[in-house]
SEFIFI-819909 format. One record per residue (C-alpha): residue in three letters; x, y, z. Coordinates in Angstrom, 3 decimals. Example, Ala and Ser with C-alpha at 12.3 -4.5 7.8 and 13.67 -1.06 7.14 Angstrom:
residues 2
+---------+----------+----------+----------+
: residuo :       c1 :       c2 :       c3 :
+---------+----------+----------+----------+
:     Ala :   12.300 :   -4.500 :    7.800 :
:     Ser :   13.670 :   -1.060 :    7.140 :
+---------+----------+----------+----------+
This chain:
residues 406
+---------+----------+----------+----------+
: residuo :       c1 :       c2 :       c3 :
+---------+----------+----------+----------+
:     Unk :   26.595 :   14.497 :  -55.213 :
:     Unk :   27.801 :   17.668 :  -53.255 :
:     Unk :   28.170 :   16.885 :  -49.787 :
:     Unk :   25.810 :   19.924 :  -49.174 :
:     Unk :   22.970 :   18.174 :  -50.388 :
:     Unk :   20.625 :   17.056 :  -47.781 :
:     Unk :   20.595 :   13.651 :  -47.499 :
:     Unk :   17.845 :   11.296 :  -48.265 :
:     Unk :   16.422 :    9.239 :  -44.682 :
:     Unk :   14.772 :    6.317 :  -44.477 :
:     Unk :   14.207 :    5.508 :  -41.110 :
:     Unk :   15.015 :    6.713 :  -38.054 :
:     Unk :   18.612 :    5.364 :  -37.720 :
:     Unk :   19.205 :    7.463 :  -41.288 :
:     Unk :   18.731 :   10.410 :  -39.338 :
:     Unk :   20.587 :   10.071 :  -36.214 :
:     Unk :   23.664 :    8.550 :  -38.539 :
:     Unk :   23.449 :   10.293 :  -41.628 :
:     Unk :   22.891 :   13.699 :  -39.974 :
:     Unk :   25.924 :   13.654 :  -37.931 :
:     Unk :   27.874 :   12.354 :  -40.941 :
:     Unk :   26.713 :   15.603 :  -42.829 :
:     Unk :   27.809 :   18.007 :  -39.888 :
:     Unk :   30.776 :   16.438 :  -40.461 :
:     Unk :   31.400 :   16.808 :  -44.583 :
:     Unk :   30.314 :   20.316 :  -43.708 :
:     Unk :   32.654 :   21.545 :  -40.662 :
:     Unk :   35.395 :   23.090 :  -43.465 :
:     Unk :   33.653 :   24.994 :  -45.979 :
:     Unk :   32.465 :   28.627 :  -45.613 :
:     Unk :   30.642 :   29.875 :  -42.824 :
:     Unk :   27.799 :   31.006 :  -45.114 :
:     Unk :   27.939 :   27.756 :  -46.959 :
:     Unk :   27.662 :   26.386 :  -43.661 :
:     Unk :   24.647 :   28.157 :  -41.994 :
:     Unk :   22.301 :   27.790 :  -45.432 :
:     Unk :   23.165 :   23.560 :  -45.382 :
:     Unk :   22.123 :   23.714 :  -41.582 :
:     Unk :   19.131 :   25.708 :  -42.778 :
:     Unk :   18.266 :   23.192 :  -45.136 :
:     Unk :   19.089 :   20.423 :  -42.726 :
:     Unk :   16.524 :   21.977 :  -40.169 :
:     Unk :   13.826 :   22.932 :  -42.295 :
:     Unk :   13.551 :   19.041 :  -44.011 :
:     Unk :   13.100 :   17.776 :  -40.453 :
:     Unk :   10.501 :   20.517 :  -40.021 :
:     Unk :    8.790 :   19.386 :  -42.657 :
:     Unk :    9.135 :   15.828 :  -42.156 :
:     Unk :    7.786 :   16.131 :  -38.669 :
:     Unk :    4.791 :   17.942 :  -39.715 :
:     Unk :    4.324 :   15.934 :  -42.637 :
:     Unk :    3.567 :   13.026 :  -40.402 :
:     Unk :    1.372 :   15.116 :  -37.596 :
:     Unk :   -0.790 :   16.334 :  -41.193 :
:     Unk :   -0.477 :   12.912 :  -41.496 :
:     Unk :   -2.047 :   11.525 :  -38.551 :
:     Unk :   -4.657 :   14.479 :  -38.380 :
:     Unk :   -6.743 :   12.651 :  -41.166 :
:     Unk :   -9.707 :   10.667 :  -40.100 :
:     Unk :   -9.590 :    7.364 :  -39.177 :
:     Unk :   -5.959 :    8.321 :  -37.836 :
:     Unk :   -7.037 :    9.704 :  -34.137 :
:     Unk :   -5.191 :    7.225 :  -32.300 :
:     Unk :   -1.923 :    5.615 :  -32.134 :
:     Unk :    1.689 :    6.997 :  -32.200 :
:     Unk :    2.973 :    9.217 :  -35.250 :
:     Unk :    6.754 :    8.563 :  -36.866 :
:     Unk :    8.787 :   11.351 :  -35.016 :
:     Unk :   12.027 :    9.801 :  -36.538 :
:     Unk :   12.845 :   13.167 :  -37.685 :
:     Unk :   13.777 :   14.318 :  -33.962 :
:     Unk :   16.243 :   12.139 :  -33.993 :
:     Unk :   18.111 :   14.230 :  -36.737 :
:     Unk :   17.282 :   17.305 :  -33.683 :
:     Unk :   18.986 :   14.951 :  -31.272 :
:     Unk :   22.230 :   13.992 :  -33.283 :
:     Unk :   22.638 :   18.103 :  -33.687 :
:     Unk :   22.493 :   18.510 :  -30.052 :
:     Unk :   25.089 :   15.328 :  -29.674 :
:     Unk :   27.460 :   16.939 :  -32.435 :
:     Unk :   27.340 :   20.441 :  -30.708 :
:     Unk :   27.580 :   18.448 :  -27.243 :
:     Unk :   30.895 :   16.045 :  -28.503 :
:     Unk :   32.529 :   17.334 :  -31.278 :
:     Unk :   34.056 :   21.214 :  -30.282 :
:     Unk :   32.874 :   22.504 :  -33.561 :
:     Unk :   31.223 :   25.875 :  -34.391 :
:     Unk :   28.037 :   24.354 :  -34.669 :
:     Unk :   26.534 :   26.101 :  -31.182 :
:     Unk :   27.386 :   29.474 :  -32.957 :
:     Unk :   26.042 :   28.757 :  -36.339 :
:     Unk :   22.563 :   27.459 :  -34.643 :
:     Unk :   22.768 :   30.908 :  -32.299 :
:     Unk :   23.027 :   32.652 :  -35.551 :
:     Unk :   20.218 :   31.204 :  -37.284 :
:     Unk :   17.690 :   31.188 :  -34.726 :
:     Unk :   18.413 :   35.064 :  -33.646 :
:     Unk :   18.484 :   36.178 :  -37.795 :
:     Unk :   14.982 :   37.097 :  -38.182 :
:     Unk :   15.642 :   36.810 :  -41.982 :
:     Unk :   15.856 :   33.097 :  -41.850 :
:     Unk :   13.595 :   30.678 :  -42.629 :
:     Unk :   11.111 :   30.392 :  -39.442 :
:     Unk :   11.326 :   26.618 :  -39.579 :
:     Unk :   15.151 :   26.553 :  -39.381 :
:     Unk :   14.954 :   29.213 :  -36.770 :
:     Unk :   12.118 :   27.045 :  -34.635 :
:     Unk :   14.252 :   23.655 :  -34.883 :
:     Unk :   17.582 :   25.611 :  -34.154 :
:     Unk :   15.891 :   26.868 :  -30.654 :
:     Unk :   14.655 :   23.104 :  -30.298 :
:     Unk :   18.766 :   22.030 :  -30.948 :
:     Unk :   19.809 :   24.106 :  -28.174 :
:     Unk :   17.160 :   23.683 :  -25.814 :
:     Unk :   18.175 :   20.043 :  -26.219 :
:     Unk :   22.071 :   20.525 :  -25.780 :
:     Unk :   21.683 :   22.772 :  -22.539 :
:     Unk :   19.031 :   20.575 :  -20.833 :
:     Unk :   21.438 :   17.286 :  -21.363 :
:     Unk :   24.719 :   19.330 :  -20.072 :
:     Unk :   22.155 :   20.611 :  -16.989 :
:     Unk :   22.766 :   23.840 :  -18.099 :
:     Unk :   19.666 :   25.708 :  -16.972 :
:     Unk :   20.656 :   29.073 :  -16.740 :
:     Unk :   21.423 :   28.861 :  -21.040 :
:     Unk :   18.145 :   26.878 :  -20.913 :
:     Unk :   16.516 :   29.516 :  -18.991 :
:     Unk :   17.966 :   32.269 :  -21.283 :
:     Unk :   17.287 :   30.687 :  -24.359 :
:     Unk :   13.516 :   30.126 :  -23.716 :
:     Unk :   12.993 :   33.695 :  -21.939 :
:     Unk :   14.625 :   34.837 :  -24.760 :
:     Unk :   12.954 :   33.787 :  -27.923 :
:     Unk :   11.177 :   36.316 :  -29.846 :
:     Unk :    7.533 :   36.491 :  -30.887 :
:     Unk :    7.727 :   34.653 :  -34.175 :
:     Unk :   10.026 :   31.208 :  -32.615 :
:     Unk :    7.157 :   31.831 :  -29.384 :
:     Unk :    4.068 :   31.074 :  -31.955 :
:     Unk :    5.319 :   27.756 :  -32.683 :
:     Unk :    3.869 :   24.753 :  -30.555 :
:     Unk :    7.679 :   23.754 :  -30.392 :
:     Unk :    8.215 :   26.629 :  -28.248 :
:     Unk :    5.541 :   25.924 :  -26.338 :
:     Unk :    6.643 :   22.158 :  -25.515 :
:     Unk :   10.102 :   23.226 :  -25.057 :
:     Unk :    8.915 :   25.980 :  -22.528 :
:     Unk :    6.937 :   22.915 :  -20.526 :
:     Unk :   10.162 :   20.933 :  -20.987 :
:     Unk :   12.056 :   23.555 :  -18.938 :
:     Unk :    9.374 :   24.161 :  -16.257 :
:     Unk :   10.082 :   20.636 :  -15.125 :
:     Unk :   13.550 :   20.958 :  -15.183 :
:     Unk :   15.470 :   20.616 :  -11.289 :
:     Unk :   16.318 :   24.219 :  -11.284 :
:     Unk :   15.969 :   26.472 :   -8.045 :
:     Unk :   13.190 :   28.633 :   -8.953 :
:     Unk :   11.388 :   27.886 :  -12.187 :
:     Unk :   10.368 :   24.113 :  -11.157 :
:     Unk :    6.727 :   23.942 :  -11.852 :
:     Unk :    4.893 :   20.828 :  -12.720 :
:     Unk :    1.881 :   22.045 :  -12.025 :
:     Unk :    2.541 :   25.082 :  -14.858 :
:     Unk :    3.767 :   22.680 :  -17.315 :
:     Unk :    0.573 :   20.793 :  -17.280 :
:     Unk :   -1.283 :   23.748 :  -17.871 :
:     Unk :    0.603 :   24.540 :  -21.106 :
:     Unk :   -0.266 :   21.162 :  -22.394 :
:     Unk :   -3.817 :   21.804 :  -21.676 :
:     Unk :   -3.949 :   25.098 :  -23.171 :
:     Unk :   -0.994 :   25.458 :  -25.738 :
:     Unk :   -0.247 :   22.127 :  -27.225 :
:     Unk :   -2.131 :   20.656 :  -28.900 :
:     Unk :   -3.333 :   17.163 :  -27.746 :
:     Unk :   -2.087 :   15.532 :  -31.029 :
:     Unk :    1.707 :   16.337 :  -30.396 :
:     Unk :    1.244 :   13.928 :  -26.861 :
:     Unk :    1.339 :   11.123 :  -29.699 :
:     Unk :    4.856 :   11.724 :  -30.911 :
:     Unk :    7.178 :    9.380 :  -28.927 :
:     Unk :    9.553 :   11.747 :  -28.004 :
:     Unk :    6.651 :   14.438 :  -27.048 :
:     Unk :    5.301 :   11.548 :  -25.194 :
:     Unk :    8.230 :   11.413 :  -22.978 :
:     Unk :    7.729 :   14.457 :  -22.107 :
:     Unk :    4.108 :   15.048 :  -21.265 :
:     Unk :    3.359 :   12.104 :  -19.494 :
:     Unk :    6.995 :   12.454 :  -17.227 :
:     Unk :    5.202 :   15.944 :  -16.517 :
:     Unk :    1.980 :   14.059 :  -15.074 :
:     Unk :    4.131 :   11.822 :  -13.152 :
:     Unk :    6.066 :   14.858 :  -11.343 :
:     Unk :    2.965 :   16.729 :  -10.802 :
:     Unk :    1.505 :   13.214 :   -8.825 :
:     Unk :    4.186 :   12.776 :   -7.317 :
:     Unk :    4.531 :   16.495 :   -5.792 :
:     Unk :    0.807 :   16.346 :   -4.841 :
:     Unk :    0.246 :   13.187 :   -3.874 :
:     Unk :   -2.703 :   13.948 :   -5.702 :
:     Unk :   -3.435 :   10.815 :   -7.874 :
:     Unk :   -5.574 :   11.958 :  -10.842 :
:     Unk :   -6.487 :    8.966 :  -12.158 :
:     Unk :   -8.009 :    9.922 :  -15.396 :
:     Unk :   -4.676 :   11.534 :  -16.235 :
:     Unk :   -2.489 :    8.275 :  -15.313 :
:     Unk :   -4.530 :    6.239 :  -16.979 :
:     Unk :   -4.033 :    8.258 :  -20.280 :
:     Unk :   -0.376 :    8.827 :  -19.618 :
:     Unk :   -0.465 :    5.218 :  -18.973 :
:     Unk :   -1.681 :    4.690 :  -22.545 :
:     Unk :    0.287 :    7.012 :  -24.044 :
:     Unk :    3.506 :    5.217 :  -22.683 :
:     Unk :    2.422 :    2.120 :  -24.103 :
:     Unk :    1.814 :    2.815 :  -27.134 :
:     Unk :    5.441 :    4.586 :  -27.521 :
:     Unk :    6.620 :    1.725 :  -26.358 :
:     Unk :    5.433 :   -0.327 :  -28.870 :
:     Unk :    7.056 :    1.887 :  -31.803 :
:     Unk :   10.112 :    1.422 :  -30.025 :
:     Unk :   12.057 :    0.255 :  -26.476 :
:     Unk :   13.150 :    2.894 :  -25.452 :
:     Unk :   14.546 :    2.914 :  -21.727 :
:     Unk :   13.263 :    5.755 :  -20.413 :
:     Unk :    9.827 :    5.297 :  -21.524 :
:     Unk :    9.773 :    2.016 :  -19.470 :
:     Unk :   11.287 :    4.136 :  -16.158 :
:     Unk :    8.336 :    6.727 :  -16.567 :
:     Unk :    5.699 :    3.624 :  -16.863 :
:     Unk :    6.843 :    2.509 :  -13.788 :
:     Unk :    6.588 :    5.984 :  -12.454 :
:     Unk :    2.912 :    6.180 :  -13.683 :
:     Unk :    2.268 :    2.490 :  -11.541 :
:     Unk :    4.309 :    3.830 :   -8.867 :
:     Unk :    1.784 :    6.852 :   -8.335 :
:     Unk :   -1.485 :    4.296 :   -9.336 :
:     Unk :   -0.258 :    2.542 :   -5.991 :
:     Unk :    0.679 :   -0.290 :   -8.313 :
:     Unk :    4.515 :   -0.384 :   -6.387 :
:     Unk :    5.473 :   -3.978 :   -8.055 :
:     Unk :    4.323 :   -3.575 :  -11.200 :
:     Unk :    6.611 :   -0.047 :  -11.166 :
:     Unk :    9.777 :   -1.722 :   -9.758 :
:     Unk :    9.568 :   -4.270 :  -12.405 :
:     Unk :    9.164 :   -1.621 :  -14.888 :
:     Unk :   11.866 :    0.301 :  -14.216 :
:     Unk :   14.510 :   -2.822 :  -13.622 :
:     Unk :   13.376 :   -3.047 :  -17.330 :
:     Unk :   15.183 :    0.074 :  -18.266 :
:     Unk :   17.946 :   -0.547 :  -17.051 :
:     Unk :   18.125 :   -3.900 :  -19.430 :
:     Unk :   17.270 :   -2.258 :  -22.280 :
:     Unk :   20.248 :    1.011 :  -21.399 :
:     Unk :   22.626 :    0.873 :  -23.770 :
:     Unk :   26.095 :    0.232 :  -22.021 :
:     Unk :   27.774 :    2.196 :  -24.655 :
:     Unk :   26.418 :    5.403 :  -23.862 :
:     Unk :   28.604 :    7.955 :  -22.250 :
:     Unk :   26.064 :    8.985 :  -19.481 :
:     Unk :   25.417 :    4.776 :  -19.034 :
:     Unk :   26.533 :    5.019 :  -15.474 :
:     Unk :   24.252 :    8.166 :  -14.436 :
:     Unk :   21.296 :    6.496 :  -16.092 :
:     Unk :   21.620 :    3.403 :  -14.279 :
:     Unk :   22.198 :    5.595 :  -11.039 :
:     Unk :   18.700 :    7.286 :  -11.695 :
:     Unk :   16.615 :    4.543 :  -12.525 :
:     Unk :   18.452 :    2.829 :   -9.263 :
:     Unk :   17.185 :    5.471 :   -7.610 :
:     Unk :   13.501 :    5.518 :   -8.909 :
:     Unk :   13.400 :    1.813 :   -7.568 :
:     Unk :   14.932 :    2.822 :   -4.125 :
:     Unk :   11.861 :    5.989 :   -4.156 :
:     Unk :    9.237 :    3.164 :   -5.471 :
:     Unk :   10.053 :    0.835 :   -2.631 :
:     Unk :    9.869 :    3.494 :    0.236 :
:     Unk :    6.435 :    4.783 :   -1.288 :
:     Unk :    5.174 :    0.982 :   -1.004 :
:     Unk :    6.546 :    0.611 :    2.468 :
:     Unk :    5.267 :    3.411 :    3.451 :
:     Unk :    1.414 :    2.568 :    2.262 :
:     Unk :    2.150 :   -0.899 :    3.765 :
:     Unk :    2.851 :    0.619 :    6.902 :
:     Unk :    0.202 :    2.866 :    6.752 :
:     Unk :   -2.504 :   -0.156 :    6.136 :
:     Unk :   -1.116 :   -1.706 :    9.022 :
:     Unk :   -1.832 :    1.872 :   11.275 :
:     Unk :   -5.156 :    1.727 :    9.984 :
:     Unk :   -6.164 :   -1.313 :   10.783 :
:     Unk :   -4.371 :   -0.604 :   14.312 :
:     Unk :   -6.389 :    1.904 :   14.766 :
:     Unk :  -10.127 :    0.390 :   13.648 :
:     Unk :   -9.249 :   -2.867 :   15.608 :
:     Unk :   -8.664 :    0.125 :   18.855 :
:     Unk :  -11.546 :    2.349 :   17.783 :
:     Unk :  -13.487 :   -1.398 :   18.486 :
:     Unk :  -11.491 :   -1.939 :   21.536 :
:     Unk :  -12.481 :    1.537 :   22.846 :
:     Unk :  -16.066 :    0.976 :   21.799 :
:     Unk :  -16.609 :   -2.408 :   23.241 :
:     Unk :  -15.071 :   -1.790 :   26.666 :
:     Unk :  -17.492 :    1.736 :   26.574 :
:     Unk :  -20.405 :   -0.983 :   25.667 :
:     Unk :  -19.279 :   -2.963 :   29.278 :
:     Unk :  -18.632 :    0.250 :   31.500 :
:     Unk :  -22.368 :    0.948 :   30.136 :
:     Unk :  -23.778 :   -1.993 :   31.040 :
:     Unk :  -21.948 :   -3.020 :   34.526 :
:     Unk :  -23.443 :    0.220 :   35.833 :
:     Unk :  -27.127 :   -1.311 :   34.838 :
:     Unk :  -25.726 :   -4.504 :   36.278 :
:     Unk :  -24.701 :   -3.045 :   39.061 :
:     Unk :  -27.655 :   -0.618 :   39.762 :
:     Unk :  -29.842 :   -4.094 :   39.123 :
:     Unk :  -27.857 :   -5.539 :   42.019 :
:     Unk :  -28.110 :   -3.160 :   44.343 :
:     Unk :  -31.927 :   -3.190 :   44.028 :
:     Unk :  -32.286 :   -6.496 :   44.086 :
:     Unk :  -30.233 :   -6.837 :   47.284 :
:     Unk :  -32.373 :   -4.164 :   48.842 :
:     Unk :  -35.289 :   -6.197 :   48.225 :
:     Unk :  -34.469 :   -9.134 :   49.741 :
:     Unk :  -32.908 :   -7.500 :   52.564 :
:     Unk :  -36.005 :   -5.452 :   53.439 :
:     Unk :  -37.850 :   -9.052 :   52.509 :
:     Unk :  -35.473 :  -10.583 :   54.799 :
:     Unk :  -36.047 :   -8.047 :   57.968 :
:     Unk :  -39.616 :   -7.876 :   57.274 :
:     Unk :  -40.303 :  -11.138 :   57.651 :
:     Unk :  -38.269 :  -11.669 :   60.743 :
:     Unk :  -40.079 :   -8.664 :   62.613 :
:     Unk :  -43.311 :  -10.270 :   61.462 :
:     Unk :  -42.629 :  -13.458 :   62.701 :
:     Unk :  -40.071 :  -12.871 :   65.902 :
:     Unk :  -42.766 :  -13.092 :   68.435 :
:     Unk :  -45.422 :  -15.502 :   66.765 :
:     Unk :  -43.460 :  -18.574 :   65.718 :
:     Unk :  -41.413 :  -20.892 :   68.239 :
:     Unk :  -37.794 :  -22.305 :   67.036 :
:     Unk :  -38.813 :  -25.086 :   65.606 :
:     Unk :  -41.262 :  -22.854 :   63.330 :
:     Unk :  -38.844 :  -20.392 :   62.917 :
:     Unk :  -35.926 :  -22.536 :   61.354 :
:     Unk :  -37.767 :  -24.166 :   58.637 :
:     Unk :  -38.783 :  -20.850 :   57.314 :
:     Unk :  -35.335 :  -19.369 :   57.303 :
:     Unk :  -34.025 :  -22.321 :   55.615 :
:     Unk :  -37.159 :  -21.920 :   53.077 :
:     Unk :  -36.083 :  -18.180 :   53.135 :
:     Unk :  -32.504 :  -18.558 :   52.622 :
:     Unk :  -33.396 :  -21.087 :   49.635 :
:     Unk :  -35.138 :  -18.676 :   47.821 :
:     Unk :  -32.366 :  -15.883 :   48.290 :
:     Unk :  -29.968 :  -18.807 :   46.551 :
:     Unk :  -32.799 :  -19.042 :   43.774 :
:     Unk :  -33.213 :  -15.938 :   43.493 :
:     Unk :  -29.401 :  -14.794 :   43.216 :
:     Unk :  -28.937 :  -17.669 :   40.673 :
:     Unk :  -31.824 :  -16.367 :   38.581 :
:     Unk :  -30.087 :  -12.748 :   38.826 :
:     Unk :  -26.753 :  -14.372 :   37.781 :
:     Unk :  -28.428 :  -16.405 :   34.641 :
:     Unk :  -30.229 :  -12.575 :   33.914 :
:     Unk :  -26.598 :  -10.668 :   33.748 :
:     Unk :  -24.147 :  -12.903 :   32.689 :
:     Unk :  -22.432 :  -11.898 :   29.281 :
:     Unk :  -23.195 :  -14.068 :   26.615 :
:     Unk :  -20.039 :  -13.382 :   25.498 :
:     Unk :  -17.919 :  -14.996 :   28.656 :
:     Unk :  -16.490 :  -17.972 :   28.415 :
:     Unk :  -17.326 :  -20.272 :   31.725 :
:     Unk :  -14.811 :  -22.878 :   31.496 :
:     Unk :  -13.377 :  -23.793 :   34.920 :
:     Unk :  -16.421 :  -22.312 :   36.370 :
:     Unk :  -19.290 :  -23.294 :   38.167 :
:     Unk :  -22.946 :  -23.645 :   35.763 :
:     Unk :  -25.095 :  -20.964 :   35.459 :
:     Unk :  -27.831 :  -23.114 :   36.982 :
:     Unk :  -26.140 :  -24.349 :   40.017 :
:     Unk :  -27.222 :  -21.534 :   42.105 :
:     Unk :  -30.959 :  -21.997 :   41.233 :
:     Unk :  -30.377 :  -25.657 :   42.076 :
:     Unk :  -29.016 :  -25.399 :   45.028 :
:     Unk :  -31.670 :  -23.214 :   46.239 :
:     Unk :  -34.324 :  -25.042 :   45.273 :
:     Unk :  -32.965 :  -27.422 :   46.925 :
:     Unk :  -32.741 :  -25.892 :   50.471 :
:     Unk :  -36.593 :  -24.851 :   50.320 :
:     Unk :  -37.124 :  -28.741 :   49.483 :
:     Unk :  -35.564 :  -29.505 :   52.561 :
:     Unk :  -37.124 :  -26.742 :   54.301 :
:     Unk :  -40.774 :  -27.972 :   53.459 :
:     Unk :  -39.952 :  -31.485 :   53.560 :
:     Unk :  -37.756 :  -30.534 :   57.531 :
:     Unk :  -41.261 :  -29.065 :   58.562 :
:     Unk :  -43.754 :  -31.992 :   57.008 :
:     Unk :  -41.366 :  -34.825 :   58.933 :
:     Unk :  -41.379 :  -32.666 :   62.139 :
:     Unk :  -44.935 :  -32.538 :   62.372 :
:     Unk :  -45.415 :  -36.168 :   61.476 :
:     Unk :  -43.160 :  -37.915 :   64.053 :
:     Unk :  -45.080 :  -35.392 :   66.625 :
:     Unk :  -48.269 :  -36.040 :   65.776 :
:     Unk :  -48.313 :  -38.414 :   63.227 :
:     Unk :  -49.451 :  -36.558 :   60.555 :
:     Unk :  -47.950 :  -34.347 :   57.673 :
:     Unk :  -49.936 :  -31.492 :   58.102 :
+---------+----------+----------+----------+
């Protein structure tokens, strides 16, 4: 076999492995023989990729992930170009800008590089390369999801979740959010554009939600499982995100080169996770500050309310028996001898007692407590009993005078 023949793949692992062994048989032959088995290398993942979307576009195939194994052979070209200091970068810049090429190899090329300068961080090649594509590489729904990709990159002045959304709306079509890696993507997007809001759409996490999961269950990869948590994080569901994300960092592969700056993100997703849930635990805690004041405030406006009717009460009632008081004095003053005189102001006094206890058992709060105080009837008692002794004082006077009761 010439080791320009595309290899034959299997499964996923063929083309991460057997890719990069090919850029390797084919690093010393002729730069022309080079570029046409990189062609050929870029147009059989084409192919296989859309093979399985065509796939999956049949009916009774409108759910569930679709095989995407053949971005892994995209990903082990942007690791060669990234590890190995090879011409590779050159020959890809070459095909994709030689409108004479094969518009698959050219659209996977772009998809290479756009992978290679977004792992280095390089943004301003990033920014370059998808300004910079011509009209032909621009039609293809690649473009498009690379072009998202980049608009929710960290960079200064082109961050826009909000934009990237839109383009999956509008450009891509809603089959591509079912390839794994495409996935990743998308649904990262809807977590950044949450998270920037604080706008929780919940019809979107919920299908981002199910998106996730089902990647996850074609394969465990670690950054699907920091995203989920993402997703809970912005649902409100703060444990449920922490947990998720502690379960990247299991599944991280130690061997990786960037192991250390993965673990350092997803450390940092928990740290941002556990400040959001703080924060809404504090803020539960300030609302329910603030109803059990709003009550406060109402309750002590409900007793300033009604101790001026208590109060107005009072004062009327007072006036009465004053001017019932005085009247009956002046009416009596000059009729009624002593002896008269002090049996009704012990009847009168009896009924002010009465009559103070019944205003007391009229206003008092239902809501007081009256331990270590006297009963509400005492007052009534008490006065009742003075006007007994007043009646019974003036029945015993007038029977040890005259013998009779009367």
């Amino acid at each position: 076999m010439s080791e320009l023949t595309i290899p034959e793949f299997k499964c996923r692992k063929d083309y991460k492995e057997e890719t990069k062994s090919f850029l390797s048989k084919i690093k010393c032959v002729g730069e022309v023989e080079r570029r046409n088995a990189i062609i050929n290398l870029l147009v059989k993942f084409y192919d296989d990729l859309r093979d399985n979307v065509s796939n999956a576009e049949q009916p009774g195939s409108e759910t569930g992930t679709i095989n995407d194994d053949a971005i892994e052979g995209i990903l082990a070209i942007a690791d060669t170009c990234i590890k190995e200091d090879t011409n590779l970068e050159k020959d890809l810049i070459a095909i994709l800008q030689d409108k004479e090429n094969n518009i698959k190899a050219r659209v996977n090329a772009f998809y290479s590089l756009c992978t290679k300068y977004r792992r280095l961080k390089d943004f301003i090649h990033f920014r370059e390369l998808v300004h910079g594509a011509d009209g032909e590489v621009r039609e293809d729904v690649i473009y498009n999801i690379m072009y998202a990709y980049f608009l929710i990159q960290e960079t200064a002045d082109d961050f826009d979740p909000n934009k990237a959304l839109n383009y999956w709306n509008k450009m891509i079509p809603s089959i591509y959010k079912r390839l794994p890696a495409f996935t990743q993507i998308y649904t990262e997007t809807v977590v950044l554009q949450c998270e920037n809001t604080d706008k929780k759409d919940t019809p979107l996490l919920d299908e981002a939600e199910n998106l996730i999961n089902d990647a996850i269950k074609m394969r465990k990869y670690p950054k699907f499982y920091s995203t989920l948590g993402r997703i809970f994080c912005c649902m409100g569901k703060f444990d449920d995100g922490i947990v998720e994300v502690r379960r990247a960092i299991e599944f991280e592969e130690s061997d990786r080169k960037d192991y250390m700056s993965r673990i350092s993100e997803y450390q940092y997703i928990i740290s941002c996770i556990q400040r959001k849930k703080d924060e809404a635990k504090m803020k539960a805690q300030a609302e329910v500050i603030q109803a059990q004041m709003k009550d406060q405030a109402e309750k002590i406006q409900r007793e300033l309310e009604k101790s001026k009717t208590d109060y107005a009460s009072i004062l009327g009632f007072i006036s009465g028996i004053m001017a019932l008081i005085i009247g009956t004095i002046d009416v009596s003053r000059h009729q009624m001898s002593l002896k008269d005189s002090l049996p009704l102001l012990m009847g009168i006094a009896g009924m002010i007692i009465v009559s103070f206890g019944s205003m007391n058992l009229m206003l008092v709060r239902r809501d007081e407590k009256r331990d270590n105080k006297y009963s509400d009837w005492t007052l009534i008692m008490i006065g009742g009993s003075v006007f007994v002794l007043s009646v019974i004082g003036r029945l015993l006077y007038n029977y040890l005078k005259t013998g009779k009761l009367i």
